[in-house]
LOLUMGU-934012 format. One record per residue (C-alpha): residue in three letters; x, y negated, z. Coordinates in steps of 0.5 Angstrom, whole numbers, plus 500, padded with zeros to 3 digits. Each point is the difference from the previous one (the first is absolute). Layout:
N
ALAXYZ ...
//
This chain:
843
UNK580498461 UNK506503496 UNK500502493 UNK501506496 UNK507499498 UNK502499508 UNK503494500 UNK496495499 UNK494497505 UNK492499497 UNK495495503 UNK493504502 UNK495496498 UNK495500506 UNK496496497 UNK497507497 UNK497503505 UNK493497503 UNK504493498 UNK505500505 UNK494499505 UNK499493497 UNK492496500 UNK502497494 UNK506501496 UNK507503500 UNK506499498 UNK506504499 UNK507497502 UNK507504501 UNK499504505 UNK493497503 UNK494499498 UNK496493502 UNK492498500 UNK498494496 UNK493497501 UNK495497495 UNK499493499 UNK496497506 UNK504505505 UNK506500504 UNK503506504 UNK499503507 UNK506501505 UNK499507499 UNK502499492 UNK495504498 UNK493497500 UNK498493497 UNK496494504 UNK496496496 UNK503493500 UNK496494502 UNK499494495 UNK500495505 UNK505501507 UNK508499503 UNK505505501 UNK500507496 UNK493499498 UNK503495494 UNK503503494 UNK506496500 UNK502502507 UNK507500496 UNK502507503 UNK504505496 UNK498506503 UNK495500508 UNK497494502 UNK499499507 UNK496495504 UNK504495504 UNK497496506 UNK498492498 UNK498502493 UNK507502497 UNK502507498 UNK505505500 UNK503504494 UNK503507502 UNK503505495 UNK499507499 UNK504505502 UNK507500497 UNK500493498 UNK502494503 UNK497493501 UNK503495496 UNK504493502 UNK493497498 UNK496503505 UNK495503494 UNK504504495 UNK502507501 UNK507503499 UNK502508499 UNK505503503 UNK503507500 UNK494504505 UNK495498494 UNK502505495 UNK507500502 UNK500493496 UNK499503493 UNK508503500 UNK501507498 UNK506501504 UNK502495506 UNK496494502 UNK502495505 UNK496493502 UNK502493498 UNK499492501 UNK497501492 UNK497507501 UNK502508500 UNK507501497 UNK501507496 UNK506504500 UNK502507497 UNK504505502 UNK507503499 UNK501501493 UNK494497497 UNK499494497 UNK495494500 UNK495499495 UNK498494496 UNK494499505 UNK502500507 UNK497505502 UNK501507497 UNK508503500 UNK503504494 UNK506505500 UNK506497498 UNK504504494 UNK505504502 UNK507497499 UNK505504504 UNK500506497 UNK507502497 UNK501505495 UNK506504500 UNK500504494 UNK498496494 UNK497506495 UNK496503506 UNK493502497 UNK494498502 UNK498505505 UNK506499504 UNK498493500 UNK494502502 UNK502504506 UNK504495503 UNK494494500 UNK496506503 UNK506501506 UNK500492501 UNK493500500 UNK500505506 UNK505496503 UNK496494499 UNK494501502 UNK498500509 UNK494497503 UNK502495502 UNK499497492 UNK493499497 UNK499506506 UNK504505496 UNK494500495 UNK495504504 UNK493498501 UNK500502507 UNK505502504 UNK507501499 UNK506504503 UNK508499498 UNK502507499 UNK507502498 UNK498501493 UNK496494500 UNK493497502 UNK495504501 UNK492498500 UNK495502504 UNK491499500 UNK497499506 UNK493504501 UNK495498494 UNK505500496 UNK504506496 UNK507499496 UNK500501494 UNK505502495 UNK504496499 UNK502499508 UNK499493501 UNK492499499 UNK494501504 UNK493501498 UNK494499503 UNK497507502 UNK492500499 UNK498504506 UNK492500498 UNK502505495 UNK501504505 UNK494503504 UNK497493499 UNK506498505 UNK497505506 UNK494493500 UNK493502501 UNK497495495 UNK504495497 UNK508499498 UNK503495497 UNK509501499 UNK503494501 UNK508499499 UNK503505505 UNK494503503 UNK492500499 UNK494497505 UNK494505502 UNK493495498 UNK493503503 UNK493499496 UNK495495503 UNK497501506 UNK507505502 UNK506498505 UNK507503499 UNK504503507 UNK506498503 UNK502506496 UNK499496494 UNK497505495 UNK494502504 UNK494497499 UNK495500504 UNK492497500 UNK499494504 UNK494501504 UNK497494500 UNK495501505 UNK505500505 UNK502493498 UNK495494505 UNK497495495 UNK498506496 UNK492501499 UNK496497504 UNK495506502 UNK503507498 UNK506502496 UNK501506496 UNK507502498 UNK502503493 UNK507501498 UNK502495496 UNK494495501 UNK494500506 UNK493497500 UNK495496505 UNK493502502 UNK496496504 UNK495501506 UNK492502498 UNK497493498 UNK506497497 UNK502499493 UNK509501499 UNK502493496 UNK507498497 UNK503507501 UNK500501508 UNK496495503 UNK492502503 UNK494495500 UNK494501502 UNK495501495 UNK494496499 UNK495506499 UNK494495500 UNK503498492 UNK498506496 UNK492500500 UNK499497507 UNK504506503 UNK494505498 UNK496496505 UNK492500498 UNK500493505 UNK506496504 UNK507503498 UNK505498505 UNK508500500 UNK504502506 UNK508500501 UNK501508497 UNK493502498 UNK493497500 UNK492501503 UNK494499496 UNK495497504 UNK492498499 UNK496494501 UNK494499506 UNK496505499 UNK503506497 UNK505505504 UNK506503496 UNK499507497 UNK505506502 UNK503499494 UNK503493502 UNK498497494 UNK492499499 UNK495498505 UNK493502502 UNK495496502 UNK499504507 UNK497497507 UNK505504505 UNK501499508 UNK507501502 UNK502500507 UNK506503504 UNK501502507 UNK506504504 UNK499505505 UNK504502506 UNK502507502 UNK504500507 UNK504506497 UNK502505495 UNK505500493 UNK498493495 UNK498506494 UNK493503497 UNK501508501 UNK495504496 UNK494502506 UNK500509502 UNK496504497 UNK496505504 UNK500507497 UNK494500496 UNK502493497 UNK496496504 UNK501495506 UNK495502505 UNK494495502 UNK502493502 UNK498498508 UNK494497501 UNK503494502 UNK504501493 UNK498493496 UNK502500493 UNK500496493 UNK498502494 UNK500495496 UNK503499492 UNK505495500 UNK502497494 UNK507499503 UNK504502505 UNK507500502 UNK502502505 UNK508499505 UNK503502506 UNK506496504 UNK503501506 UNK500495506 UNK506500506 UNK501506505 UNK495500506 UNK504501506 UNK500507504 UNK501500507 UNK507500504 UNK503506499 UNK496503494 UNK502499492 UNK496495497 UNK493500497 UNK499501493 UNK500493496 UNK491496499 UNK498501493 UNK496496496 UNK495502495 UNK497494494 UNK495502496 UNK498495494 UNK493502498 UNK496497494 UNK493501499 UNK496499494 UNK493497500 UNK495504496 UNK497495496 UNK494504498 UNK497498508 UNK499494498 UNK493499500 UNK495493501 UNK500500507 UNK508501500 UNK504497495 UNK508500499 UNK503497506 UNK494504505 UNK503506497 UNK507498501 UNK499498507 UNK496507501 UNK507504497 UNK504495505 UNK496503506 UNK501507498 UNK508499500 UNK499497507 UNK497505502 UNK504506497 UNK506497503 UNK497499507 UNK500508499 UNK506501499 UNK503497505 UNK496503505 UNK503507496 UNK507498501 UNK498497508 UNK498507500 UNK507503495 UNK495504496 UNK502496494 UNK500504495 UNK499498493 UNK498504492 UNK504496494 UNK500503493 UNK497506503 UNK505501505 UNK499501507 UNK505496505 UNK501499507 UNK506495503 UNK505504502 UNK500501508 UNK507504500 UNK505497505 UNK508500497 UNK504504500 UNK507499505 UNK503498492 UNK496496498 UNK500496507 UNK507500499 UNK499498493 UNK497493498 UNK494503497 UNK498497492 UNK494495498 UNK493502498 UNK501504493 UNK508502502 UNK503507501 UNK507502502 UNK505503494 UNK506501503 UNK499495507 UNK498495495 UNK494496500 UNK498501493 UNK491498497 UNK497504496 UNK500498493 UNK494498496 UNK495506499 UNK501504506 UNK499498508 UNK502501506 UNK496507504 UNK501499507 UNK498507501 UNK507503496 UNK504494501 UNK501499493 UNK498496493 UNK495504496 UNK498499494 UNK493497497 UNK495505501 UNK497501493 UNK494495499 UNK504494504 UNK505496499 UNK506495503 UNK503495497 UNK504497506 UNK506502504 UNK499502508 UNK493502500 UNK496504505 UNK494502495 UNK499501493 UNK494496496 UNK495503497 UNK499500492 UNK494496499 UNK497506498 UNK501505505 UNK495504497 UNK504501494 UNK507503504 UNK500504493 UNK502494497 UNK508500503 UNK505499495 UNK505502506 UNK501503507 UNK504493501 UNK495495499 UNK504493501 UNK495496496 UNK493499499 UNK502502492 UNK502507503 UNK494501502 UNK497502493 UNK494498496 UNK501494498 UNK498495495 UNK506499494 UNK502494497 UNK495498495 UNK495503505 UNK496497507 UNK494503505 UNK497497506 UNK505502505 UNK506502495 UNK499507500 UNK496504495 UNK495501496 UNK503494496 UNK498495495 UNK504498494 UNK502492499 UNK496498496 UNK501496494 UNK504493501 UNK503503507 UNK506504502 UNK502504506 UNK508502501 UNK499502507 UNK498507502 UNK494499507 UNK498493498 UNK491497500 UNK500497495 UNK504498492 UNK503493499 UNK498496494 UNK503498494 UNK498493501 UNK498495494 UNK494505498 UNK506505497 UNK498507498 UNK504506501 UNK502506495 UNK496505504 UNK497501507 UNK504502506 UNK506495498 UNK506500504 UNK503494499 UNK500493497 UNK503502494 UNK495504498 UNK495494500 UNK500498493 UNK502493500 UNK500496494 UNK509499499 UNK505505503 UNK505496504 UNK508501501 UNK504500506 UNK500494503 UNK494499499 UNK492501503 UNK493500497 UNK496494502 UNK492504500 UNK498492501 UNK503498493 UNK502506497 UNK506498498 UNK509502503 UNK502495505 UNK507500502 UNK502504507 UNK503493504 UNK504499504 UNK502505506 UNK497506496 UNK501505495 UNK496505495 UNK504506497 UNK493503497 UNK497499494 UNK492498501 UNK500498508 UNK495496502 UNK506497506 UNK506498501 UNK504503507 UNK502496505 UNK507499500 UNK503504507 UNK502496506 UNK503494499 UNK502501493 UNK497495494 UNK502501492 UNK503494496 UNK496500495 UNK492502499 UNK498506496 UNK506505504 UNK499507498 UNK503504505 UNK503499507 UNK507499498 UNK498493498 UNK498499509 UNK505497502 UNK502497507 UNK502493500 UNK502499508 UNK508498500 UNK504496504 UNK502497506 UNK505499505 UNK505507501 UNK502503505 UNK507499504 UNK504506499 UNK498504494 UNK494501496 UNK497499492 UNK498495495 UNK495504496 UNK496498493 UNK493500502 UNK497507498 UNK506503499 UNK501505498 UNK495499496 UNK499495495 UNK501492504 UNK494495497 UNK500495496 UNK500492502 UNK502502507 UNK506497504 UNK503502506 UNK505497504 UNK503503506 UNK506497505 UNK505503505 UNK503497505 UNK505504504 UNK502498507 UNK507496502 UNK506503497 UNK497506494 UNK500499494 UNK496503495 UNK502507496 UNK495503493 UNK500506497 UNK496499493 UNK498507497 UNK498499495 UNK495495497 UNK494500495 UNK498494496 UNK497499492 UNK506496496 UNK493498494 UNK499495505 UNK506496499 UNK501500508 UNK492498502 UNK502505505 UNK506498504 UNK503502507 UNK504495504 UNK504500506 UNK503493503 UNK501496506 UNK493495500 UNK496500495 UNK503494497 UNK502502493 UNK507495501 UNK501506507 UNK506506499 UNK498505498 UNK501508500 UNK496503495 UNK495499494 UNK498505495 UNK495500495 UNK501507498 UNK500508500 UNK506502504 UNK501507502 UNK507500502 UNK499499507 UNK505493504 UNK502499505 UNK502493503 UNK500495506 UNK496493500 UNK503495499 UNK496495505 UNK499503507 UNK493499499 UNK495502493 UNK495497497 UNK497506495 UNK494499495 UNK498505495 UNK495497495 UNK497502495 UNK495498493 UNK495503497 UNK504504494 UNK503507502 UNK500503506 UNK505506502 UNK501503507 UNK504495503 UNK505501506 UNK501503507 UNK507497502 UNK502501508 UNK504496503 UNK503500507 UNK503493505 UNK507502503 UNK506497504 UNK503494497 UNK507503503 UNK499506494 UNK500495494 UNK507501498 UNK499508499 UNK493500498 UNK502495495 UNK506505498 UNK495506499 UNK495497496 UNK505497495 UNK503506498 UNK498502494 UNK503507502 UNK492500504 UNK496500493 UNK505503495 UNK498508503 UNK492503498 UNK502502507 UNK501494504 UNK494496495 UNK495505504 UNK502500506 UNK498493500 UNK493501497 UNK498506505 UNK496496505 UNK503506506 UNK507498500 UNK500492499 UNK495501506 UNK506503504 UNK505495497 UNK495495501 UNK499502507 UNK507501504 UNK502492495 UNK494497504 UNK501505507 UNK508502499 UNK498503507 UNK496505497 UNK506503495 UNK501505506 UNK494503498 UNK502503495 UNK506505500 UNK506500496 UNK496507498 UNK493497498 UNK504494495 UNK505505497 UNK492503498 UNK498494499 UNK504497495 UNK505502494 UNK507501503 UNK502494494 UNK495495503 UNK503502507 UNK507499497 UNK499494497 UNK496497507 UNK505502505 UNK507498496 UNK496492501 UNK499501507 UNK507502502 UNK502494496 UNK494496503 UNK503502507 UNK508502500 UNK501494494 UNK508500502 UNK500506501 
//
């Protein structure tokens, strides 16, 4: 950079703003900048990051390959040594001589390249220093005086007229820092944008624009030698217009959550289906509800994929609430019925005017008969046939009736025992069904159900819905859509529509035809709402710390060394090991006087009354549990005695990628990865593609002096080239090409630390690129801008980079428009001048 006296040029040390991008260590040169690695390391092809050095081994893995600058593997075991830019190499094929493009040698005025190295040179009317390099003005022995007695000021004047004659452009650039012009009264200066002149006409100061409006950016400005760089918080992306900034809308992204997303600005939150349990941010897993208290189960408690059933030993039946069990001996049976005709729907039965129907038919067989349980469902078959010439006759219909019948156990006498009772109620339903059927032979079916009269709906369809596909059983249309009635309402065939739940029933399923009847249908007072969808709803029930027989009131408190959380239940759950409660009608554990109060991580053993550990793949948050909660899925701890879900993790990793794009991913990323866990992963591109990767950025703990590694080589030998290795936190993202055609990737880590670890994208493209893909991913120009370091960690654009690199072909689908939108106007301007150069190189 040009110093404030306008003559003179100053080193920047790059070396000041983020360590030149260097892994380890940067050091400051004239006019560059080099990166240095720690003992036991050597540095990449991209000179920036640093590859751990193998003790054993050939080639560049040994320290003493003898190479001043780059080291690069040669066939049979030998190697190449090749020099940064603006360096030559030596006659010995090891060191590396500068020359004037580096730097322009050291010279302060004219360089020019020799056997022995740059040779320095200084304009007109200067002189050289004693140095070599720098160039001193020379003492102006020309001057004649004409008048020996002229005074001072005269002297002055004409040193003041030589000097205007002297100065021009063409020497020491007329003293101006920037710009400047011959002028008939001498030189004149000039600033470019950024830069204003100041008074003494030859120097230019850097304007700071973020003093002004911020810079017109909408988070942050940075300024920067003759112009300023608009940055964006966290979870924000900047425009093509390079001030906007504009939230990232993470759930547009693939690979973002695995059920539900929620975008926020500047950040976004995962929500998992009923039955799974979010885990490592985004991830969802089925949640073991049988951990905690046997899923409230009173007998078996089983674990399905998303949700669980509790079940009953032989001899008992499950309870309405799903979760007790009765002793009951009941009959169930099911039959279906078949109506040549008529809409697959229930209609509430006409009223005649004084509201009764009129007396049944002699013939008339009816059933009165207090089922237990009845369920009820309607399906239509195929379209039976008109004849030729006539429109087709409506569809059969199909009516399954599920009938339980309750054996009254109060008939049991010495001449009947149990199963004669039993056998007595199974002929009473054998002989109830053969009357329906022959009602339903006879279509006079009719039906009262929560004390509502139904009739099957005899009505044909009407010209629409013959056009029409007509819904299923409990569907209605809503705008030419099939949509079910949602739980607590039904489906009236009389109406064509969903109704609600008459008061005293309830529904708690989607596409039902009827309402069930509270368990009390005589207490319809009860209610708590006209749209019952849940047993619960229908009032009356026994609260937590309570129980009755049915679950409905007139209730018991739990007595003492019990406890109920539930509302509904039969019965209260011990505290087991003769432990009292501090009151009756307990509501939880905790409330069970236990003799020591456990942590967090932790549950109480009523056996030996003592605090064990939570192990492995399970975790307690509260205090005073006496469980520990299963882990969700297939996630496990690291250790035992986790106290929170963040500490299940997902080991699963590895394996052999696919052929054109793709991820290499921590193991729960990104959540924290798991301890002692090792993943290797492999790519193997087809014939004639090379291999390019993208690292983001990249999170691993440097307390574990490298315990936590990631490693990408040829094989897995550790004497094969390798591309990359780090063992710590990077968040400047890099890009680079693999040094082999085929990568060997393993990331292991110990038992210490954990962090969050790494999602690196890679994509496999035609070797005929590799000259211009290399170019690209070696200028510094591609991660010296904020702007250009966040296109490479936004997931959608690489993804578009990635997918014309692997598919040139689908360059075409975006328009020249959508990529002006896409990328900032100096991330397409540093692309497009390496393409020309890549396709037109004599040009």
């Amino acid at each position: 950079m040009l110093a404030h006296d306008g003559h003179n040029c100053l080193d920047v040390d790059e070396c000041l703003e983020n360590n030149g991008g260097c892994q380890h260590t940067c050091v400051n040169v004239m006019g560059s900048y080099e990166c240095c690695c720690k003992e036991g390391f050597f540095l990449s092809d991209n000179q920036h990051t640093c590859i751990h050095r193998s003790e054993e081994g050939l080639s560049c893995m040994n320290k003493d390959h003898g190479c001043s600058h780059i080291c690069k593997e040669a066939p049979r075991g030998s190697v190449a040594c090749e020099c940064r830019p603006g360096f030559e190499l030596a006659k010995n094929q090891r060191d590396c001589i500068l020359t004037c493009n580096h730097g322009n040698g050291g010279c302060q005025h004219s360089c020019e390249d020799t056997a022995d190295g740059p040779e320095c040179s200084c304009h007109p009317q200067y002189k050289m220093h004693t140095d070599g390099r720098s160039c001193l003005e020379r003492e102006d022995t020309v001057l004649e005086v004409t008048e020996s007695n002229a005074t001072s000021v005269v002297d002055g004047d004409k040193r003041v007229k030589r000097r205007l004659l002297m100065e021009t452009c063409a020497v020491n650039n007329g003293g101006c820092d920037r710009t400047c012009k011959d002028t008939s009264t001498g030189v004149h200066c000039s600033c470019p944008v950024g830069f204003t002149l100041q008074l003494d006409g030859k120097t230019c100061k850097d304007i700071d624009e973020c003093q002004t409006r911020n810079g017109g950016c909408d988070h942050f400005c940075k300024n920067t030698v003759g112009s300023f760089d608009c940055s964006c918080k966290k979870g924000f992306k900047l425009l093509t217009n390079e001030k906007s900034c504009q939230d990232i809308d993470e759930c547009s992204l693939d690979r973002t959550c695995d059920h539900s997303c929620i975008n926020h600005p500047g950040t976004f939150a995962c929500a998992c289906n009923r039955g799974y349990t979010l885990y490592g941010f985004t991830h969802c897993g089925d949640t073991n509800e049988c951990s905690v208290n046997n899923g409230d189960c009173q007998q078996v408690c089983v674990n399905t994929v998303g949700s669980y059933e509790c079940q009953c030993h032989p001899g008992y039946k499950l309870h309405w609430n799903k979760k007790d069990c009765v002793d009951v001996d009941t009959v169930r049976t099911s039959v279906t019925f078949k109506l040549n005709e008529g809409k697959c729907s229930l209609k509430k039965a006409e009223l005649f005017p004084e509201g009764l129907r009129p007396a049944l038919p002699e013939k008339h067989s009816s059933v009165k008969e207090s089922f237990r349980y009845v369920n009820l469902t309607c399906s239509s078959g195929k379209q039976v046939p008109g004849a030729p010439g006539l429109p087709s006759a409506s569809k059969e219909m199909f009516i399954t009736v599920e009938f339980e019948l309750e054996t009254n156990q109060k008939e049991v006498t010495a001449s009947c025992d149990l199963s004669c009772i039993v056998k007595r109620t199974e002929k009473r339903l054998r002989k109830a069904i053969r009357t329906l059927r022959k009602a339903v032979h006879r279509e006079q079916f009719h039906l009262q159900l929560s004390g509502m009269n139904l009739d099957v709906a005899k009505k044909p369809p009407r010209t629409s819905e013959r056009q029409a596909e007509s819904c299923g059983v409990g569907q209605g249309h809503v705008e030419n859509q099939c949509v079910s009635c949602r739980a607590g309402t039904y489906y009236d065939g009389a109406q064509e529509r969903c109704i609600l739940c008459p008061n005293g029933t309830f529904q708690n399923e989607e596409g039902q035809i009827t309402c069930e009847p509270c368990p009390r249908p005589g207490n319809s007072w009860a209610l708590k709402t006209p749209e019952a969808w849940n047993m619960s709803e229908c009032g009356g029930l026994c609260q937590p710390g309570e129980y009755s027989a049915d679950g409905f009131a007139p209730c018991q408190l739990c007595a003492l060394g019990t406890f109920q959380p539930e509302a509904g239940r039969t019965s209260c759950f011990p505290c087991g090991g003769g432990l009292p409660t501090k009151h009756q009608g307990a509501t939880s554990f905790q409330d069970c006087e236990t003799r020591v109060q456990c942590s967090p991580g932790h549950f109480y053993n009523t056996t030996t009354h003592r605090c064990i550990r939570c192990p492995a793949g399970t975790f307690q948050p509260e205090f005073g549990k006496d469980n520990c909660v299963s882990c969700p899925g297939n996630t496990t701890t690291d250790f035992d005695g986790s106290t929170n879900i963040t500490q299940c993790k997902n080991r699963r990793c590895g394996g052999e990628l696919g052929d054109f794009t793709g991820y290499i991913e921590s193991p729960n990323y990104p959540g924290n990865y798991p301890a002692n866990t090792e993943c290797t992963w492999t790519i193997n591109p087809p014939p004639k593609r090379r291999i390019l990767i993208v690292v983001p950025e990249i999170f691993l703990p440097i307390e574990d002096d490298c315990g936590d590694y990631l490693v990408m080589r040829k094989t897995s030998s550790s004497n094969s080239v390798t591309t990359y290795e780090t063992c710590q936190t990077y968040e400047r993202p890099i890009a680079f090409t693999s040094r082999s055609k085929k990568l060997w990737i393993q990331f292991k880590s110990n038992e210490g630390n954990s962090a969050r670890g790494f999602q690196v994208p890679y994509v496999t493209y035609d070797e005929d690129y590799q000259e211009l893909i290399e170019d690209i991913v070696r200028d510094g120009r591609l991660y010296a801008s904020e702007n250009h370091q966040e296109i490479l960690k936004d997931k959608k654009l690489i993804k578009a980079l990635f997918d014309v690199l692997a598919h040139p072909q689908n360059y075409f689908k975006y328009t020249a428009q959508e990529s002006r939108e896409m990328f900032p106007r100096s991330f397409i301007r540093l692309l497009r001048s390496k393409v020309s150069r890549f396709l037109r190189p004599y040009k």
